[in-house]
C-alpha positions as a LaTeX table, in Angstrom:
\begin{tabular}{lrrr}
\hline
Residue & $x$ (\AA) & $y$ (\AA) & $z$ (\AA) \\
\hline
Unk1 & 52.94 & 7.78 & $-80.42$ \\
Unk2 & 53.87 & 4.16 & $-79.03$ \\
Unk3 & 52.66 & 5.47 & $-75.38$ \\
Unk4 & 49.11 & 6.78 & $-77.00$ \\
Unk5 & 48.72 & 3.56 & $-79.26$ \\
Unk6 & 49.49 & 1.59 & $-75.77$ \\
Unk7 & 47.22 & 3.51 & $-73.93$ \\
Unk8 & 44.16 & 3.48 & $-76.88$ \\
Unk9 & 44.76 & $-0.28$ & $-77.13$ \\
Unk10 & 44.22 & $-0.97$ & $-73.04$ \\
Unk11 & 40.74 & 0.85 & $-73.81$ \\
Unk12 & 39.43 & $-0.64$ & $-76.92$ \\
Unk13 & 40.73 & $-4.22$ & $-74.97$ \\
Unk14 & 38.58 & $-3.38$ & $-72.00$ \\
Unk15 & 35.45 & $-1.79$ & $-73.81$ \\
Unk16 & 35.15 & $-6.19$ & $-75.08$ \\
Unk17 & 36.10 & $-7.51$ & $-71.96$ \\
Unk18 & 33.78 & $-5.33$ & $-69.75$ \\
Unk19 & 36.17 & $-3.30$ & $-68.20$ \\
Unk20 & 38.08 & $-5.86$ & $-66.81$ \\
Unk21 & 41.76 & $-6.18$ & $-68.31$ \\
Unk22 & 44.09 & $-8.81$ & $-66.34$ \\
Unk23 & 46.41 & $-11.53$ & $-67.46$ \\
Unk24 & 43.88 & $-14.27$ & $-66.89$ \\
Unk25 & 41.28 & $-13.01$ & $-69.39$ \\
Unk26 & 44.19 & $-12.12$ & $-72.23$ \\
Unk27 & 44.90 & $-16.02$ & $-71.69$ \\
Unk28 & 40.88 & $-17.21$ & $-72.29$ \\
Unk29 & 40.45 & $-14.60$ & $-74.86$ \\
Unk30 & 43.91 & $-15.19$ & $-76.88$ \\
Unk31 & 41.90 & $-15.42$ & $-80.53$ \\
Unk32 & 39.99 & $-12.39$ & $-79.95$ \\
Unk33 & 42.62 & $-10.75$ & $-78.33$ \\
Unk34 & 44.97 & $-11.45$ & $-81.37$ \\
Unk35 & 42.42 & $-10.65$ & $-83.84$ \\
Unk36 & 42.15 & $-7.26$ & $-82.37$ \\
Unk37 & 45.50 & $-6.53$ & $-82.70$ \\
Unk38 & 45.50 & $-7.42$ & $-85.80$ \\
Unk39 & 43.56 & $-4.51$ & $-86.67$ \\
Unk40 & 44.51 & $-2.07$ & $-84.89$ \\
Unk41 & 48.03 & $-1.77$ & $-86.25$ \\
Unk42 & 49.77 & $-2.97$ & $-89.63$ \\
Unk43 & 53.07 & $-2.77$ & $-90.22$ \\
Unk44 & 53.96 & $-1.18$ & $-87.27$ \\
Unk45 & 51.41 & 1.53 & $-88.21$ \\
Unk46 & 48.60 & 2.29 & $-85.74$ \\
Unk47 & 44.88 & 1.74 & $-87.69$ \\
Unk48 & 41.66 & 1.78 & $-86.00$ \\
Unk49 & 41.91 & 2.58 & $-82.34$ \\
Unk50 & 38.28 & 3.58 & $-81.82$ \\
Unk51 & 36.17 & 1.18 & $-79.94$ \\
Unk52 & 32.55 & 1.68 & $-81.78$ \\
Unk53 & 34.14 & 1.06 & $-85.76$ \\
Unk54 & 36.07 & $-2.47$ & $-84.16$ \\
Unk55 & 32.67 & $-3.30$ & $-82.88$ \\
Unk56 & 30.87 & $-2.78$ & $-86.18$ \\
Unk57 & 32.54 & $-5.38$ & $-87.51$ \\
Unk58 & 34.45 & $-7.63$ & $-84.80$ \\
Unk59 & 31.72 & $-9.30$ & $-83.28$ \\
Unk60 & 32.95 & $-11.73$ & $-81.27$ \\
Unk61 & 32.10 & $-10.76$ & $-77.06$ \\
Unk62 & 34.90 & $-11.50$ & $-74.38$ \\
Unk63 & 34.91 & $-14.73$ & $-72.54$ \\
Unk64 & 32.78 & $-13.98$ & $-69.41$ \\
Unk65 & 31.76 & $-17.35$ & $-68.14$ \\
Unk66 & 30.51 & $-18.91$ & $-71.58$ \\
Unk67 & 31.26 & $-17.46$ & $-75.35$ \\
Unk68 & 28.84 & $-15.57$ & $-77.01$ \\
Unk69 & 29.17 & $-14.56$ & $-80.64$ \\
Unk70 & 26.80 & $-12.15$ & $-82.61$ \\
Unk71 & 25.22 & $-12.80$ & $-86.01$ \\
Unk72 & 28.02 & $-11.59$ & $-89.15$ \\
Unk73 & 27.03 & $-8.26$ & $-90.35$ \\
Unk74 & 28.42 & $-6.74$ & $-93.43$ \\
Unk75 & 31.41 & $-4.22$ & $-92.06$ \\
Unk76 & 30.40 & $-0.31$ & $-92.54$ \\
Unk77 & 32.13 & 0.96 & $-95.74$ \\
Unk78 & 33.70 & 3.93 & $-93.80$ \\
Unk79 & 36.09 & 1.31 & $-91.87$ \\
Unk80 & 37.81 & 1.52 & $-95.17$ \\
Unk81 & 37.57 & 5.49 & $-95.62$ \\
Unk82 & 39.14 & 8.41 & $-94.28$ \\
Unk83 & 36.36 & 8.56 & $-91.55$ \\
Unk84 & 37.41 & 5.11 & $-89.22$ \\
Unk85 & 35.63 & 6.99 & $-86.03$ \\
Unk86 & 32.23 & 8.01 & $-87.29$ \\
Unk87 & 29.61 & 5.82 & $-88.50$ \\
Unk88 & 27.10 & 6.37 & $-91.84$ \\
Unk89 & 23.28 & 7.06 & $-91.37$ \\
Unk90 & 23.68 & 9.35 & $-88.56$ \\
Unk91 & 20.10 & 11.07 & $-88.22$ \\
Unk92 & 19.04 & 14.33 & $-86.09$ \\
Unk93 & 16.06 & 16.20 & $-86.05$ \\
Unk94 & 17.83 & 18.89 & $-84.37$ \\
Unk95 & 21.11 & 19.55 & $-85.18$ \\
Unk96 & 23.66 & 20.64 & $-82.11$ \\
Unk97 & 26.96 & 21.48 & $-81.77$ \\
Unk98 & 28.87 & 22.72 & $-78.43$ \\
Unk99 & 32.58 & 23.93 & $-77.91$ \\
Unk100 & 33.54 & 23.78 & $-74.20$ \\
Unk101 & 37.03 & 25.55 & $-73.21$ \\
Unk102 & 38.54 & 23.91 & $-69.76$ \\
Unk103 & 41.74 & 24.91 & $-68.49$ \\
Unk104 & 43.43 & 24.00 & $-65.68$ \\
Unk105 & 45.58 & 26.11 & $-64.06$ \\
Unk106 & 49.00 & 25.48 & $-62.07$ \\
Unk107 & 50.58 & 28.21 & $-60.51$ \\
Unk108 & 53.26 & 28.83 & $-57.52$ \\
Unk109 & 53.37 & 32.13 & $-55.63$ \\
Unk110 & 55.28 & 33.74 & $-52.97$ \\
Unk111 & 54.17 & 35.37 & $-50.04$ \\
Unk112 & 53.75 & 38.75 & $-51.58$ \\
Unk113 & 51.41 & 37.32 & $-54.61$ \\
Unk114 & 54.32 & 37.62 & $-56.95$ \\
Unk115 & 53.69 & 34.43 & $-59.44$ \\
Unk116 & 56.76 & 32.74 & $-59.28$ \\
Unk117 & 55.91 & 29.44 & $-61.69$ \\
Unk118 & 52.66 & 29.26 & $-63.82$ \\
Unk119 & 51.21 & 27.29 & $-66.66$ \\
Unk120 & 48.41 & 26.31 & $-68.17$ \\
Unk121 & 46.69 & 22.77 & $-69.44$ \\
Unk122 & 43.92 & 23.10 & $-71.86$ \\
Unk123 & 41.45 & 21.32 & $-73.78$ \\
Unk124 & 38.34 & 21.69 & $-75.98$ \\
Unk125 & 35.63 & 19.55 & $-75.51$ \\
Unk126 & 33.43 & 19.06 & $-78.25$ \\
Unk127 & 29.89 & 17.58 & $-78.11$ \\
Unk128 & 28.25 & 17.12 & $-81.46$ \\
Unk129 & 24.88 & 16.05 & $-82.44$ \\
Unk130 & 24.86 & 16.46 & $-86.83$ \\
Unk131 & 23.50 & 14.25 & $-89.40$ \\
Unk132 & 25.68 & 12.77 & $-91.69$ \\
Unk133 & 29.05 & 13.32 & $-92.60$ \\
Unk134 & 29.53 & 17.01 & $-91.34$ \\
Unk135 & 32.55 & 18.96 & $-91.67$ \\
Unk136 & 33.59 & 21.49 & $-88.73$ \\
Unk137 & 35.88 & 24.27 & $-88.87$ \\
Unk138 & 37.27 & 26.19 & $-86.13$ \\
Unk139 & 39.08 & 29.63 & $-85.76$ \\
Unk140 & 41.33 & 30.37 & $-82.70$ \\
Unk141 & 43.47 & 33.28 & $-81.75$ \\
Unk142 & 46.61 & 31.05 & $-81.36$ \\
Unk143 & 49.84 & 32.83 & $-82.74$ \\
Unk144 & 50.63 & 30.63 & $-85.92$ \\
Unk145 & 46.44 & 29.73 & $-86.67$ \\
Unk146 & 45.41 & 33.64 & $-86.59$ \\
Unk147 & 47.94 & 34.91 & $-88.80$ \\
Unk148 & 47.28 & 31.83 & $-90.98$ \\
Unk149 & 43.69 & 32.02 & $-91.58$ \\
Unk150 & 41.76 & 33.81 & $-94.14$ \\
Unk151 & 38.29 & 33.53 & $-92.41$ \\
Unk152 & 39.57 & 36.43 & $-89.74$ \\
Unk153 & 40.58 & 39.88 & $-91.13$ \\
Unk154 & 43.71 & 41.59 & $-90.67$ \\
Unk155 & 41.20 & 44.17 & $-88.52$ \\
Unk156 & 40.32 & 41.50 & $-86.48$ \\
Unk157 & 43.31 & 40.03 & $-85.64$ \\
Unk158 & 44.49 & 43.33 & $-84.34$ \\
Unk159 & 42.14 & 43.62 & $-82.10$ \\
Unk160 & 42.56 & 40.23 & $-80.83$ \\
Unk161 & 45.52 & 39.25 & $-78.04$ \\
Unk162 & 47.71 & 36.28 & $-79.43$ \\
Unk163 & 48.03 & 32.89 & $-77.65$ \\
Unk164 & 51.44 & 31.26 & $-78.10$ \\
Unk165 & 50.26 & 27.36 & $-77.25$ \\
Unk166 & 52.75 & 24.32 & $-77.26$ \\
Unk167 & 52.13 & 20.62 & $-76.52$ \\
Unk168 & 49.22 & 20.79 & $-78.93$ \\
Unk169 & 47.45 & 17.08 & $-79.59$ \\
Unk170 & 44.35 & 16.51 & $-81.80$ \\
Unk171 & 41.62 & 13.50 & $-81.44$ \\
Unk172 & 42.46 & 11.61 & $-84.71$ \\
Unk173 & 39.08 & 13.50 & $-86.79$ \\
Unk174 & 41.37 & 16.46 & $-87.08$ \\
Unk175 & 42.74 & 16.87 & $-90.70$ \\
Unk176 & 46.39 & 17.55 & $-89.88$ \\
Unk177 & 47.77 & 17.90 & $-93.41$ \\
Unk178 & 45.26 & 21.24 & $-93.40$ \\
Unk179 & 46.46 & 21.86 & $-90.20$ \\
Unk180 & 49.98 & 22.10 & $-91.24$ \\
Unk181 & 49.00 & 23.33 & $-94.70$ \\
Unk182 & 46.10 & 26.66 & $-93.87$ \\
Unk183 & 47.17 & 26.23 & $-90.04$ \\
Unk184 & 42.77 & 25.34 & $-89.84$ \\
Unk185 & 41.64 & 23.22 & $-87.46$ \\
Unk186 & 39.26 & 20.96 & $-89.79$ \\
Unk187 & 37.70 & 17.78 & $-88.64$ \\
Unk188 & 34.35 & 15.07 & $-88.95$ \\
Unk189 & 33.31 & 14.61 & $-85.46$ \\
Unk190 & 32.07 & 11.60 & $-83.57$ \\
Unk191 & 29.09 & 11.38 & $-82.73$ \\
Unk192 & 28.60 & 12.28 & $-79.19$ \\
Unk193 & 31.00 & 14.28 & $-76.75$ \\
Unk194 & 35.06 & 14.00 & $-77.05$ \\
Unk195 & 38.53 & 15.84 & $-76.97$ \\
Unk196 & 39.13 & 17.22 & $-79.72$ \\
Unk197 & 42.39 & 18.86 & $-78.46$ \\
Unk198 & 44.82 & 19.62 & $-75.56$ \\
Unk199 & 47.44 & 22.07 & $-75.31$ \\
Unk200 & 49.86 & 24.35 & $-73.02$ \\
Unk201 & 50.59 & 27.70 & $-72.45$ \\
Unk202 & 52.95 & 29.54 & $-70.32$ \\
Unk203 & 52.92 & 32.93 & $-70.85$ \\
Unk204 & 50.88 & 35.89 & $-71.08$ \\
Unk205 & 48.20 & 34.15 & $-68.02$ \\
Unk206 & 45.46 & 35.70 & $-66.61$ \\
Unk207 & 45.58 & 34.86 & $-62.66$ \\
Unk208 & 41.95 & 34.61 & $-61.32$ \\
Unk209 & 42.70 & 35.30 & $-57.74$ \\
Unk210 & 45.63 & 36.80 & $-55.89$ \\
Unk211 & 46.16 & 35.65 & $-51.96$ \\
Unk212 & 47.96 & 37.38 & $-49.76$ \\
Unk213 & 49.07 & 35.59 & $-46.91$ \\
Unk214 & 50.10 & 36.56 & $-43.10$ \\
Unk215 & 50.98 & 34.22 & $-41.07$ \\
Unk216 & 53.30 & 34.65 & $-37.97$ \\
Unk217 & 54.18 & 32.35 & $-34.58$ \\
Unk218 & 53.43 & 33.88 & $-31.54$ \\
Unk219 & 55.46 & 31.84 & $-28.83$ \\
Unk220 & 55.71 & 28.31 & $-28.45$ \\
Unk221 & 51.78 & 27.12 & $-28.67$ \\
Unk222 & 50.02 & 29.71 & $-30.89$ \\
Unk223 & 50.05 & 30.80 & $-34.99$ \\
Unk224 & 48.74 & 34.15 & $-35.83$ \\
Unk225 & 46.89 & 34.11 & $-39.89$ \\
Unk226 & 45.64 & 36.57 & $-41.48$ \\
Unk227 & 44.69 & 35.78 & $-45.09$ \\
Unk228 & 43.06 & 37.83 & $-47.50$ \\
Unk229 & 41.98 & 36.54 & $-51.12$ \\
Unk230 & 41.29 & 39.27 & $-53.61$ \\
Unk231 & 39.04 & 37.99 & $-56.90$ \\
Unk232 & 40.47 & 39.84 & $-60.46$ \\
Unk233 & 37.81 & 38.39 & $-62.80$ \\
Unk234 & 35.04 & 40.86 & $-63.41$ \\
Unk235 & 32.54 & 41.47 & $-61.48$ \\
Unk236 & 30.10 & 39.88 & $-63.62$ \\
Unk237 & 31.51 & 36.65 & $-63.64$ \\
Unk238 & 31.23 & 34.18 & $-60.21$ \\
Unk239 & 33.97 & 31.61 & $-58.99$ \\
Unk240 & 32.76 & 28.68 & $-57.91$ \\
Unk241 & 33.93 & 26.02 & $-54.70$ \\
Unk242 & 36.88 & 28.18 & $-54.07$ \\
Unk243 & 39.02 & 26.03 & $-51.10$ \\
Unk244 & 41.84 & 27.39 & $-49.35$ \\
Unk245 & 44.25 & 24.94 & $-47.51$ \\
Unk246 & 46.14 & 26.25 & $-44.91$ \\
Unk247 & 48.74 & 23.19 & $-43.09$ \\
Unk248 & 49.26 & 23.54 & $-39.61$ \\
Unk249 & 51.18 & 21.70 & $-37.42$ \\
Unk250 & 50.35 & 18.26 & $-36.31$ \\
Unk251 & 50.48 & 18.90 & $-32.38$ \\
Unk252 & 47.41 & 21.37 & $-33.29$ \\
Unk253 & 45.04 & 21.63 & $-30.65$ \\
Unk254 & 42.16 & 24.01 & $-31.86$ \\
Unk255 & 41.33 & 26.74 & $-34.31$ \\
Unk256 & 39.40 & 29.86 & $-33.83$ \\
Unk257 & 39.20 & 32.31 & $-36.44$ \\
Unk258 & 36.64 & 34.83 & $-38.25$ \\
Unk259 & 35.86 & 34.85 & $-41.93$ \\
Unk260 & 33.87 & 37.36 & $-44.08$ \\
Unk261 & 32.44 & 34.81 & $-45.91$ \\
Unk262 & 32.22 & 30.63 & $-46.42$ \\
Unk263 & 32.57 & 27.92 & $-43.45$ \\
Unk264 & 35.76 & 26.82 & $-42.31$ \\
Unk265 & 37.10 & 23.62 & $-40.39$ \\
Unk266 & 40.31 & 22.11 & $-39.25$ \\
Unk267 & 40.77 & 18.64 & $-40.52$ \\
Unk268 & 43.20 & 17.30 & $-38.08$ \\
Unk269 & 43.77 & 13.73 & $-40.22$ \\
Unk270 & 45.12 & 15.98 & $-43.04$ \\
Unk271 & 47.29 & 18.88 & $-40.67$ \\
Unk272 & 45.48 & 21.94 & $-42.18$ \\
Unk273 & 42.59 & 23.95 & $-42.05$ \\
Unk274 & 40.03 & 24.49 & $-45.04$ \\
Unk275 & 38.30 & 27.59 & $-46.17$ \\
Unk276 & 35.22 & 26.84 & $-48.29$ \\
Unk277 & 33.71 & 29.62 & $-49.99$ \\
Unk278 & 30.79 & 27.94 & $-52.59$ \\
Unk279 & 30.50 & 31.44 & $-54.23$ \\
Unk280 & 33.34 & 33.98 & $-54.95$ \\
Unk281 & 32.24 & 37.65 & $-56.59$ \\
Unk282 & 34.38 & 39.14 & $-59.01$ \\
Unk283 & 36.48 & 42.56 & $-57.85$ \\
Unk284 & 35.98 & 41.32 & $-54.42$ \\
Unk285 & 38.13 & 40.24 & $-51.49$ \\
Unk286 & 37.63 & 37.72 & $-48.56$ \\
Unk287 & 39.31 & 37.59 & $-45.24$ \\
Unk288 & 40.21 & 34.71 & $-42.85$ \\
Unk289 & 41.59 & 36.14 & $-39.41$ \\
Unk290 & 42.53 & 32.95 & $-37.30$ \\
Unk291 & 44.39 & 31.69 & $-34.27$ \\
Unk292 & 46.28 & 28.22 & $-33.78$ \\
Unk293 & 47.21 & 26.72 & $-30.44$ \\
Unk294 & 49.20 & 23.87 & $-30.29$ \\
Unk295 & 49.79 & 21.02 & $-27.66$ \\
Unk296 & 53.53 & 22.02 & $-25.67$ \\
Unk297 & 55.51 & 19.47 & $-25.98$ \\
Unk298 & 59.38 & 18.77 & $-24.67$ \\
Unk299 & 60.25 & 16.52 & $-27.25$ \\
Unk300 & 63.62 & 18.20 & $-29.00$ \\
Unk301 & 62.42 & 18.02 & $-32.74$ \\
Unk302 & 62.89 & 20.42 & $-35.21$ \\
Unk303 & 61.02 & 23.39 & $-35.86$ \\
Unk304 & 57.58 & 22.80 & $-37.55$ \\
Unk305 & 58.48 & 23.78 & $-41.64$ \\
Unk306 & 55.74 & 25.34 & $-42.93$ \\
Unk307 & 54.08 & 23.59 & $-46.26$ \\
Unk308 & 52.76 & 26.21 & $-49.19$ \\
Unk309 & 48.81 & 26.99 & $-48.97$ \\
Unk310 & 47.20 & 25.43 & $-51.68$ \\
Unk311 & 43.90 & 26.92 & $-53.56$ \\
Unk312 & 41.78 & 25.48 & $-55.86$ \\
Unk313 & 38.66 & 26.46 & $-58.14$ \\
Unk314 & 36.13 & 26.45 & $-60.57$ \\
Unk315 & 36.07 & 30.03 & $-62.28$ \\
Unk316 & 33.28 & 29.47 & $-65.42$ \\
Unk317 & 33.60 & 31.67 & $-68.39$ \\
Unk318 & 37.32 & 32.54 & $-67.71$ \\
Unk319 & 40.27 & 31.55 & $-69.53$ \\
Unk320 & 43.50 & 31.93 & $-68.35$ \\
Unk321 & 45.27 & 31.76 & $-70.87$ \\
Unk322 & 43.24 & 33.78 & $-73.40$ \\
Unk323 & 42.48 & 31.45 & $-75.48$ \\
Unk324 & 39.17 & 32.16 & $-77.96$ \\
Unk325 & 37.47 & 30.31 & $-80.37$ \\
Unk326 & 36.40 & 32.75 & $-83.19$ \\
Unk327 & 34.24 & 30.79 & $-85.23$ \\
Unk328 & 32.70 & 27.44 & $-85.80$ \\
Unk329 & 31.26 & 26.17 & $-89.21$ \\
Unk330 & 29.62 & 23.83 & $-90.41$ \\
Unk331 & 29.22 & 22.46 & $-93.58$ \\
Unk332 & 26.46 & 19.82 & $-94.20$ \\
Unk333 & 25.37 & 18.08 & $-97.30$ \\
Unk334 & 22.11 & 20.20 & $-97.75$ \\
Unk335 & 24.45 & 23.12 & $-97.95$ \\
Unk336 & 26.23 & 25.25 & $-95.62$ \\
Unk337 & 25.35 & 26.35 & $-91.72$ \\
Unk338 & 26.74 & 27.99 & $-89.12$ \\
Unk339 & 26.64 & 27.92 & $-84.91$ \\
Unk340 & 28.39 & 28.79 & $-82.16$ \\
Unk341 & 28.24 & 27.64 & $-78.32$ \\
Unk342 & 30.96 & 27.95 & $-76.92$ \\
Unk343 & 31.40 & 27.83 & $-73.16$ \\
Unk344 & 35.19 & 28.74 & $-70.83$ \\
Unk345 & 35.98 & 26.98 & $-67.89$ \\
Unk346 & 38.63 & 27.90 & $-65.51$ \\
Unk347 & 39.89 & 25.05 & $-63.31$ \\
Unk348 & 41.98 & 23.86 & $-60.59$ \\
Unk349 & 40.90 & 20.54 & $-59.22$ \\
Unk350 & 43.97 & 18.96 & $-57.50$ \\
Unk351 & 45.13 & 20.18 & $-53.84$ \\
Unk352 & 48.39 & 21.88 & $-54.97$ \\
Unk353 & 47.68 & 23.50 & $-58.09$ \\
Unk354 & 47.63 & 27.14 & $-56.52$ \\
Unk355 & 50.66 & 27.13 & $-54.16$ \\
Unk356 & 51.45 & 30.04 & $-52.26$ \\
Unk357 & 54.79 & 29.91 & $-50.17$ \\
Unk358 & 54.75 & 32.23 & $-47.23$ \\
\hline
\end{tabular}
C-alpha cells in the first residue's frame, strides 16, 4: 500500500506540474505541493489519489514561468461520497461499455518443448461510456468468485474450467467489502478507459505455440538450425507479429537459411537472427532451416555458450490462462440493462518472455 500511494502520488504531482517532476519545481511549488498532500492522505490514511476529483476543486496550476490560478468553483459533492473517482452529470447519448482481457505470458522451455517455468500476468481493461452513476457487475470463472456467486448456476459452473488466480489488485471503484462478502466484483466506473484489475496465474495454462528447436555445430565456422514452430490455438483464431530470436555468436559472418513463411534477418549489433512472421494460422507449423558461418579465429577463448531463443506474440481472442468473464450488468437509474463486449488478448511483448533452452 505505501509503494502504490507513492507511486499514485508521483502521478497526480506530475498531471499539475505538466509532466515534469524534479526537485527544483517541488521547491517553487512548496504551497501547492503541500496542499496536495494534504489531501491525499489523513492520518496516515491514503484519500483521493485520482487526478480529475483534486482538480475539481484544487485549482491552483504549477509554477511554469509565472503563477496562474483559476476562478474558485464550488467542490463536486461526490469528493465527499463513496464515489471520489467519478464525477456527477455524466451525459451519453449512447451508452457503451467494453471488457478487454490481456494477458501476458512468461514461459521457459527446454529443447524438447517440455514447459519447464510458466506464468501468467493479467488484467482487465475496462472502457466505459454510461450516464450517471452506473453500477457494473461482473462474473468470472475464478475458483473462489464461481462457487460464490448466485448469478451462475450450479449447471453452469460445471461446465465451466476453474481459474485459481493470486496477486489479485482492484482500481479503487471496486467495492471490496462485496468482494470479500458475495466474492462479486461490483464497482462505479470512471469515465473513460482504466484497469480495473490485475492478477496471476500459474497453473492449468494454455501454451499458444510449441517450438521445437535443432540446432547443432558443424566444425569450427558453421551452426546447423533447424526450427520448427507448431501453432495450438484453433484454426480459427490468427497470431499476430510472431518474432523468433535466435543468438548466434558474435564472430558471425553470414546467414543463409529457408523459411516457409515470414522474412528473416541477422541483426549483427544484437548477436541473433530474427524470424518475423506478421500472420501465424492456427493448427499450423512453420519452419526455419538455416546455416551460420563464423569468422576463424585463434584467439584461445572459451566456447561460444549458447543463450535461450526467445519468442514473442500477439495471439487475440486467446487466454492463457482460461480466464472468462461470464456476465456484465448494468444497473442504471432508469432501471436495469445489460451488455457484453468483451474482447481476449494473448501477449508477450518483452524479448525473453518465451525462452526456449536448447
Amino acid at each position: 500500500m505505501c509503494f502504490q500511494f507513492m507511486s499514485n502520488a508521483v502521478k497526480v504531482l506530475k498531471g499539475y506540474f505538466g509532466g515534469v517532476l524534479n526537485e527544483n519545481i517541488l521547491k517553487k511549488n512548496f504551497v501547492l505541493v503541500y496542499e496536495i498532500l494534504d489531501e491525499i492522505m489523513d492520518f496516515g490514511y491514503p484519500q483521493i489519489l485520482d487526478e480529475d476529483s483534486l482538480k475539481q476543486y484544487i485549482l491552483q496550476k504549477g509554477f511554469r514561468g509565472e503563477q496562474k490560478i483559476n476562478r474558485a468553483l464550488p467542490p463536486s459533492s461526490q469528493l465527499t461520497g463513496a464515489v471520489a473517482h467519478r464525477r456527477e452529470g455524466i451525459k451519453y447519448k449512447k451508452n457503451e461499455a467494453y471488457l478487454d482481457v490481456v494477458e501476458h505470458l512468461h514461459i521457459l522451455t527446454n529443447a524438447d518443448g517440455v514447459p519447464l517455468r510458466s506464468e501468467v500476468k493479467g488484467k482487465i481493461m475496462c472502457k466505459a461510456f454510461l450516464s450517471g452513476m452506473p453500477t457494473l457487475k461482473i462474473g468470472l470463472n475464478e475458483k473462489a468468485v464461481l462457487q460464490n456467486d448466485a448469478a451462475v448456476g450450479k449447471a453452469q459452473q460445471a461446465n465451466r474450467k476453474l481459474v485459481d488466480m493470486a496477486d489479485v489488485k482492484f482500481h479503487q471503484c471496486v467495492n471490496l467489502s462485496k468482494f470479500e462478502a458475495e466474492k462479486a466484483v461490483s464497482f462505479t466506473p470512471p469515465d473513460g478507459e482504466f484497469e480495473l484489475m490485475t492478477y496471476r496465474v500459474t497453473s492449468g495454462l494454455q501454451y499458444p505455440f510449441k517450438v521445437l528447436p535443432n540446432i547443432t555445430r558443424l566444425g569450427r565456422t558453421r551452426i546447423q538450425a533447424n526450427i520448427t514452430i507448431k501453432s495450438l490455438f484453433p484454426e480459427q483464431t490468427m497470431g499476430m507479429n510472431v518474432r523468433l530470436h535466435i543468438p548466434v555468436p558474435k564472430n558471425t559472418a553470414k546467414v543463409t537459411a529457408k523459411i516457409s513463411l515470414g522474412k528473416y534477418k541477422y541483426d549483427a549489433s544484437k548477436s541473433c537472427v530474427i524470424w518475423k512472421l506478421k500472420r501465424f494460422p492456427g493448427e499450423t507449423e512453420q519452419t526455419f532451416s538455416g546455416e551460420i558461418e563464423m569468422l576463424a579465429t585463434t584467439s584461445d577463448k572459451k566456447p561460444w555458450a549458447q543463450p535461450p531463443l526467445s519468442l514473442t506474440f500477439d495471439v487475440p481472442m486467446f487466454g492463457s490462462s482460461g480466464l472468462q468473464i461470464l456476465y456484465l450488468k448494468i444497473w442504471e437509474k432508469a432501471g436495469y440493462s445489460s451488455t457484453k463486449w468483451v474482447r481476449k488478448i494473448c501477449k508477450c511483448n518483452d524479448v525473453g518472455d518465451w525462452s526456449i533452452r536448447t
